[in-house]
C-alpha positions in Angstrom: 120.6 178.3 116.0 119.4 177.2 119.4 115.9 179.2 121.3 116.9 180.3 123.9 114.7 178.6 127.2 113.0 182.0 128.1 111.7 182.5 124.5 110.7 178.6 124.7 108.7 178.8 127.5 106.7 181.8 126.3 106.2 180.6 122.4 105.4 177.0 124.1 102.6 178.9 126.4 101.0 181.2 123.7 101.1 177.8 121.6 99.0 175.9 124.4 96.2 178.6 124.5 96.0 179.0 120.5 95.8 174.9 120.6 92.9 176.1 123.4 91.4 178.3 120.5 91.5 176.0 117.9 89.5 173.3 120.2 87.1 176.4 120.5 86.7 176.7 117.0 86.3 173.5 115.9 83.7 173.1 118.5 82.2 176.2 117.5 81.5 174.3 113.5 80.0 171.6 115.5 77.7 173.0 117.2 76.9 175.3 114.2 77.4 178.8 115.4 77.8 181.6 113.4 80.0 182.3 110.2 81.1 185.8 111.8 81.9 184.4 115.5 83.8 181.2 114.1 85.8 183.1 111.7 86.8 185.9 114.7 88.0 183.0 116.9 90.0 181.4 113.9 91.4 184.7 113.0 92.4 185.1 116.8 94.2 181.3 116.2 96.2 182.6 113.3 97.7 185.9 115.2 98.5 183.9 118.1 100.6 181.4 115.5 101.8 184.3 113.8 103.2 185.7 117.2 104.9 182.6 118.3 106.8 181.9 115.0 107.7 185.8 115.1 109.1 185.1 118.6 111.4 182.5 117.7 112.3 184.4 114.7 113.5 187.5 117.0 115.5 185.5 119.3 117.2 183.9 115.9 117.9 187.5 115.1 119.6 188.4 118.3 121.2 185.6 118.4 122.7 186.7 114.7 123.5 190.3 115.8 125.2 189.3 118.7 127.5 186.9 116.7 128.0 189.7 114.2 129.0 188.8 111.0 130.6 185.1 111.8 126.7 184.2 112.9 125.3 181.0 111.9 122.4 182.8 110.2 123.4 184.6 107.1 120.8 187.8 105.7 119.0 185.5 103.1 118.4 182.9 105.8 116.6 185.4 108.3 114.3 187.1 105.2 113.2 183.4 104.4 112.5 182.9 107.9 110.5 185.9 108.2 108.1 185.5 105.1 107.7 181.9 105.7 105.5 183.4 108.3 103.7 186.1 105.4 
């Protein structure tokens, strides 16, 4: 299954900023803020990863449907996929 370009360039750019975030976050510890305000921004980190690998996973799925049944990705295949990310 190839991404398509469109769904590359949007997962590659939501990627960038949650690399961003995490640079936040680890400066954050450093400097020693607070429990509360570290663990929002790292929280913020995780939802933008989740969103990217759901991203890729959706365009994995079209891909699939549009194929119909002769699809490179079989059922089993997409459901691992999708709680890799759980």
């Amino acid at each position: 299954m190839k991404i398509e370009d469109d769904v590359v360039g949007s997962v590659v750019n939501r990627l960038r900023r949650a690399e961003g975030q995490l640079g936040g976050v680890i400066r954050m510890l450093q400097d020693g803020r607070d429990c509360k305000d570290v663990v929002t921004q790292l929280a913020a980190v995780s939802r933008a990863l989740d969103k990217a690998g759901f991203a890729i996973i959706a365009s994995g799925l079209v891909q699939c449907l549009a194929a119909g049944e002769d699809g490179e990705l079989d059922r089993a295949q997409m459901e691992k996929l999708f709680l890799s990310l759980a």
